[in-house]
Biopython code that builds the backbone (N, CA, C, O; Angstrom):
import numpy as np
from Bio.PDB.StructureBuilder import StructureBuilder

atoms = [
    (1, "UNK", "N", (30.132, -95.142, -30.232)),
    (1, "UNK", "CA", (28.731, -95.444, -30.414)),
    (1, "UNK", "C", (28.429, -96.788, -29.753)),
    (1, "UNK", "O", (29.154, -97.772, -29.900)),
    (2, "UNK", "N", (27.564, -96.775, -29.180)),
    (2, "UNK", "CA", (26.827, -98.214, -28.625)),
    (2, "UNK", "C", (26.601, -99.248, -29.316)),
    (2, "UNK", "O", (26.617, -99.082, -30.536)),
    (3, "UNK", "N", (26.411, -100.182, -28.960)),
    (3, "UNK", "CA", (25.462, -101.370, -29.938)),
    (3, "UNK", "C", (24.135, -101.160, -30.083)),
    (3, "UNK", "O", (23.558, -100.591, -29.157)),
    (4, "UNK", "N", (23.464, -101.521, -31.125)),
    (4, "UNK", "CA", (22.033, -101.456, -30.947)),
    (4, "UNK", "C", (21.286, -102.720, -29.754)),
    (4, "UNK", "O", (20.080, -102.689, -29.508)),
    (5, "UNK", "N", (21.981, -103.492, -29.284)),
    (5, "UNK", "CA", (21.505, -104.398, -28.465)),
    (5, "UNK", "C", (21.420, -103.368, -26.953)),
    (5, "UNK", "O", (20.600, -103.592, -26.063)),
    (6, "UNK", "N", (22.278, -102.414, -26.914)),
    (6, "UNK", "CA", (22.030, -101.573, -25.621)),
    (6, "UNK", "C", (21.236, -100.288, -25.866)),
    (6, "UNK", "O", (21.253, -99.365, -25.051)),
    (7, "UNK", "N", (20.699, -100.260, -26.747)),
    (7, "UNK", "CA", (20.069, -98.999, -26.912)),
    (7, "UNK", "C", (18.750, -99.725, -27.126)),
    (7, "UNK", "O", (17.734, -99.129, -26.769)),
    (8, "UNK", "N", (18.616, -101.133, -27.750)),
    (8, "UNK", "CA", (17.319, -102.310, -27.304)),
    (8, "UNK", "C", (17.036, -101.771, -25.646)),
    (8, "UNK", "O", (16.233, -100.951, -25.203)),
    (9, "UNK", "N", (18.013, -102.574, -25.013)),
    (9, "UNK", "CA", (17.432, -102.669, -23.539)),
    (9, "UNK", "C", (17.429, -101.070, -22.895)),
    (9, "UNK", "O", (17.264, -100.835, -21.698)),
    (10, "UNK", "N", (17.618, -100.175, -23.805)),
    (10, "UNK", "CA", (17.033, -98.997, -22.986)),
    (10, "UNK", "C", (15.817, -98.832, -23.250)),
    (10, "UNK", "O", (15.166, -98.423, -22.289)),
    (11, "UNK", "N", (15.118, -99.034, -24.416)),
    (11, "UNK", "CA", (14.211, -98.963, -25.023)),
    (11, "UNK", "C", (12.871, -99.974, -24.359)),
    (11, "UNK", "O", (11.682, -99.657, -24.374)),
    (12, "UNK", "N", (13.486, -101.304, -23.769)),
    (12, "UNK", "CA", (12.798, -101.869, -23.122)),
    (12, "UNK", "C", (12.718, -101.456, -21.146)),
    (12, "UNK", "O", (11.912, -101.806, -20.284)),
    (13, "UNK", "N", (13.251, -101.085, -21.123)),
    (13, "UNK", "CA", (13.488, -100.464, -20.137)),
    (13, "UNK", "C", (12.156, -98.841, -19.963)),
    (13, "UNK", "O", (11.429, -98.598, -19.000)),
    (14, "UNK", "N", (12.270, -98.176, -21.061)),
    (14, "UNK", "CA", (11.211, -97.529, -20.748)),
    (14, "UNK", "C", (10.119, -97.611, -20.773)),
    (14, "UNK", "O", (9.365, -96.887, -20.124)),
    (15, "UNK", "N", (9.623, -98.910, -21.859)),
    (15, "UNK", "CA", (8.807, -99.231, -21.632)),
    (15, "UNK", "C", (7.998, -100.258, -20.596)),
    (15, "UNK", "O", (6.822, -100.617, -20.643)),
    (16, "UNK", "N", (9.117, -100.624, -19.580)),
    (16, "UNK", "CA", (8.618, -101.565, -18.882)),
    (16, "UNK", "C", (8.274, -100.382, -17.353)),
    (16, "UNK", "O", (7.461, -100.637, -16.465)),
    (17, "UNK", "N", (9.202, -99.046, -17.436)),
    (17, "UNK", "CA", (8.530, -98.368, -16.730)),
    (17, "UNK", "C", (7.505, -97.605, -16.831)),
    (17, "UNK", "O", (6.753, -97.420, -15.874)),
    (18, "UNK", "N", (7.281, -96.906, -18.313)),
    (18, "UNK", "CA", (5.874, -96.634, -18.512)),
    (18, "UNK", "C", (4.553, -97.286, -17.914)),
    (18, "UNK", "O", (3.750, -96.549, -17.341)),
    (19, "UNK", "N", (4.322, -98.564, -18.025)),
    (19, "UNK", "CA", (3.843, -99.276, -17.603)),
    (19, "UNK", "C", (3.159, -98.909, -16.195)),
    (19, "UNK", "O", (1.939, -98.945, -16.041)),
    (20, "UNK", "N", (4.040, -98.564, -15.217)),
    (20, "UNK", "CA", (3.412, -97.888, -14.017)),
    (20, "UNK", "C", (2.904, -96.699, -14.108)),
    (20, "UNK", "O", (2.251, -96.348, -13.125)),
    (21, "UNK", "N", (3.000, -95.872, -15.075)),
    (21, "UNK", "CA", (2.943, -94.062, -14.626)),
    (21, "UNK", "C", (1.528, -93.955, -15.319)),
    (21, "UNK", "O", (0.831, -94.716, -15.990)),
    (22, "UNK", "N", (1.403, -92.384, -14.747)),
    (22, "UNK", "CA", (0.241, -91.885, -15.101)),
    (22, "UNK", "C", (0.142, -91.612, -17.015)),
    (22, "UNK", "O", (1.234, -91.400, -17.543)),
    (23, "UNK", "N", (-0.994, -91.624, -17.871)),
    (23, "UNK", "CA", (-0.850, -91.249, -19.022)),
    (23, "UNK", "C", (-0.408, -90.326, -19.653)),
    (23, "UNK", "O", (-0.300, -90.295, -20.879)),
    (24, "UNK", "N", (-0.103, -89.465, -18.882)),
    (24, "UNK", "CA", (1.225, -88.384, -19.410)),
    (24, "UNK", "C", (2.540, -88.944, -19.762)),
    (24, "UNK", "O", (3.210, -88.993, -20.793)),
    (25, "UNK", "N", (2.689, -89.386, -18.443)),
    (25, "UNK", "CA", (4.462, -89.554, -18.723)),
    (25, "UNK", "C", (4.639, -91.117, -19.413)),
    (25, "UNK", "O", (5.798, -91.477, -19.622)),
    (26, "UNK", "N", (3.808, -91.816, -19.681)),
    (26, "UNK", "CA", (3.619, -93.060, -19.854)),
    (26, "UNK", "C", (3.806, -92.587, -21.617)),
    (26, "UNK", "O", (4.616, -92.901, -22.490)),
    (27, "UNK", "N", (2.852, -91.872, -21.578)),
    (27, "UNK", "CA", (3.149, -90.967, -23.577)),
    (27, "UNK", "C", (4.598, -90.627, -24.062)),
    (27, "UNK", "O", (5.100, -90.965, -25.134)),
    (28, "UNK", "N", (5.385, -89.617, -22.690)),
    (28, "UNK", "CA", (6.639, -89.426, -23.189)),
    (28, "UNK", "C", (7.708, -90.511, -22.980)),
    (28, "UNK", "O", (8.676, -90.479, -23.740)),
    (29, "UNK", "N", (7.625, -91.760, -21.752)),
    (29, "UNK", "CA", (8.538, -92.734, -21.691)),
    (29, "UNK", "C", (8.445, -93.344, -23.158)),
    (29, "UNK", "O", (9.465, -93.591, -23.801)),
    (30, "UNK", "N", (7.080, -93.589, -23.684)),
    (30, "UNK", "CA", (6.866, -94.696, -25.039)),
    (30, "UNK", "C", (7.665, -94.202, -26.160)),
    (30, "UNK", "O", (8.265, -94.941, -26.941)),
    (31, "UNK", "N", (7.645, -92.511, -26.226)),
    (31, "UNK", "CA", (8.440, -91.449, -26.814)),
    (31, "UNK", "C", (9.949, -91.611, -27.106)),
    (31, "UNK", "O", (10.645, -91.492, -28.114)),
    (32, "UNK", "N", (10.166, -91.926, -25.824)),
    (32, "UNK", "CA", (11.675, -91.987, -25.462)),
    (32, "UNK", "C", (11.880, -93.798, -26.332)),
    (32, "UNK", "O", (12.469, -93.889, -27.409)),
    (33, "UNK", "N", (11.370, -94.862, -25.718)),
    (33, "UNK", "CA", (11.692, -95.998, -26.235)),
    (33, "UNK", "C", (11.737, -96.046, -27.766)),
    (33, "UNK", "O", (12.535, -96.758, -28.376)),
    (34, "UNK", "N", (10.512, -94.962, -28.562)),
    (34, "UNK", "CA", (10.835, -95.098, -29.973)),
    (34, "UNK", "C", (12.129, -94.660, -30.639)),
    (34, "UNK", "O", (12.690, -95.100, -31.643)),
    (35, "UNK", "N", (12.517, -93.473, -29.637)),
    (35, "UNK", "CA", (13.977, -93.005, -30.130)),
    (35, "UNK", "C", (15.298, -93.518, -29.897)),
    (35, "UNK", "O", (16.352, -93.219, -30.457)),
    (36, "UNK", "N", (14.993, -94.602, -28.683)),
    (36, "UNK", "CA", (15.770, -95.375, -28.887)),
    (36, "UNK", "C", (16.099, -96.759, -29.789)),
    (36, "UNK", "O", (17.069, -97.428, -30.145)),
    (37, "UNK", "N", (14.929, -96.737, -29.892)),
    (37, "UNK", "CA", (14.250, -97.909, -31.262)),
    (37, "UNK", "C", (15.389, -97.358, -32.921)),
    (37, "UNK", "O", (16.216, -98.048, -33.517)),
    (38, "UNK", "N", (15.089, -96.374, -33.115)),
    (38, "UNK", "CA", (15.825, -95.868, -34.120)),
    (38, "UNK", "C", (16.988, -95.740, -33.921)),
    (38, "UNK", "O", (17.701, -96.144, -34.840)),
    (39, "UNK", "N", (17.666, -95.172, -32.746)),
    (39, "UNK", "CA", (19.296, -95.445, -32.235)),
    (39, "UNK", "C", (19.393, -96.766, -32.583)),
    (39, "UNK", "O", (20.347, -97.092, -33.290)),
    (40, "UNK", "N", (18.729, -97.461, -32.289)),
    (40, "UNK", "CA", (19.320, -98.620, -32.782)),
    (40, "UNK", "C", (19.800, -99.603, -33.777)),
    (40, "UNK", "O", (20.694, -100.437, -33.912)),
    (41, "UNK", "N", (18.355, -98.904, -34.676)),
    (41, "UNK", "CA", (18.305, -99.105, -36.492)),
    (41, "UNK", "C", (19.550, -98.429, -36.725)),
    (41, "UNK", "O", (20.579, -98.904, -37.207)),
    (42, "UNK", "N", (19.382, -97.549, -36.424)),
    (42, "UNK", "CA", (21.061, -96.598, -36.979)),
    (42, "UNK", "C", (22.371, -97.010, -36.615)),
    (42, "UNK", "O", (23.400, -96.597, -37.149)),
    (43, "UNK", "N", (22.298, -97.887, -35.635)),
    (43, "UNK", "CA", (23.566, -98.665, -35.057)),
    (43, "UNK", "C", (23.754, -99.565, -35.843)),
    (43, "UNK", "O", (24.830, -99.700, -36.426)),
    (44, "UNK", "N", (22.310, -100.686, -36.076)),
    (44, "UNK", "CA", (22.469, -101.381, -36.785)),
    (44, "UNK", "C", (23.514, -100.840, -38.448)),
    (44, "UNK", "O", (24.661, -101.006, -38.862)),
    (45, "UNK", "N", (22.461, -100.269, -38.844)),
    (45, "UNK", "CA", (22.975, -99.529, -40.144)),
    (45, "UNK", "C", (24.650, -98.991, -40.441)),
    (45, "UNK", "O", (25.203, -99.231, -41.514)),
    (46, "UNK", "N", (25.252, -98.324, -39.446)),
    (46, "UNK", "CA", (26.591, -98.351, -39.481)),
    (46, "UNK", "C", (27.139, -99.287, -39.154)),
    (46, "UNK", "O", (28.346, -99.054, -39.091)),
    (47, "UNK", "N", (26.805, -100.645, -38.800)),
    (47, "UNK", "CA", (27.704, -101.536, -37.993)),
    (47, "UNK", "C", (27.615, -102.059, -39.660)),
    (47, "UNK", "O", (28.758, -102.433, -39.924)),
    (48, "UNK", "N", (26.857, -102.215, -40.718)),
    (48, "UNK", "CA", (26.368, -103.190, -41.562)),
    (48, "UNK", "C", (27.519, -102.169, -42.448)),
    (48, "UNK", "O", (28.402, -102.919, -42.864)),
    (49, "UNK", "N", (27.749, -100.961, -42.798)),
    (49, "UNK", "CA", (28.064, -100.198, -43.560)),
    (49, "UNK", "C", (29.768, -100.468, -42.963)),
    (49, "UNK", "O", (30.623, -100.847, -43.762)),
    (50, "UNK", "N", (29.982, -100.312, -42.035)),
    (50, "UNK", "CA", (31.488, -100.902, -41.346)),
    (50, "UNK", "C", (32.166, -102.270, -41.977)),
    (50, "UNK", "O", (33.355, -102.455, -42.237)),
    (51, "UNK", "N", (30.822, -103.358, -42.178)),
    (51, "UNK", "CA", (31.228, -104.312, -42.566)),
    (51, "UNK", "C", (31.507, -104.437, -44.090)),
    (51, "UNK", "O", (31.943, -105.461, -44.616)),
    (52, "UNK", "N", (31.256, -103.460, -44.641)),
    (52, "UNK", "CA", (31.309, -103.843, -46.175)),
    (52, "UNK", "C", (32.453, -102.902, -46.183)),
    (52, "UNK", "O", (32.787, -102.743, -47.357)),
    (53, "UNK", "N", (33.215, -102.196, -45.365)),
    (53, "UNK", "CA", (34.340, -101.382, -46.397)),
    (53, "UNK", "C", (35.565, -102.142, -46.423)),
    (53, "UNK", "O", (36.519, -101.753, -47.097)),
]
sb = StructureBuilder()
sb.init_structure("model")
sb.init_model(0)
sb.init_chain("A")
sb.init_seg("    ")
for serial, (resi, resn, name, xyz) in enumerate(atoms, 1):
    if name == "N":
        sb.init_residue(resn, " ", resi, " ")
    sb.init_atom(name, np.array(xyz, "f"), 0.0, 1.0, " ", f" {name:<3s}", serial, name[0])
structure = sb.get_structure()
């Protein structure tokens, strides 16, 4: 599993290309960055759950 710090910069990453596109795909890049948003909470979350056993 990744870090959540690299599943951050994917997340910023789509949104810095959204930014150019038409409002379609600009809807599904923002799409994509939220799910990586949560990959990351969830990284977080097992890394925190790792630390307590």
């Amino acid at each position: 599993m990744k870090d959540a710090r690299t599943y951050r910069e994917y997340a910023a990453d789509c949104i810095r290309i959204a930014r150019g596109m038409n409002p379609n795909d600009r809807e599904a890049l923002l799409k994509m960055a939220e799910a990586w948003e949560e990959r990351a909470r969830e990284a977080e979350r097992a890394s925190k759950e790792a630390d307590r056993s």
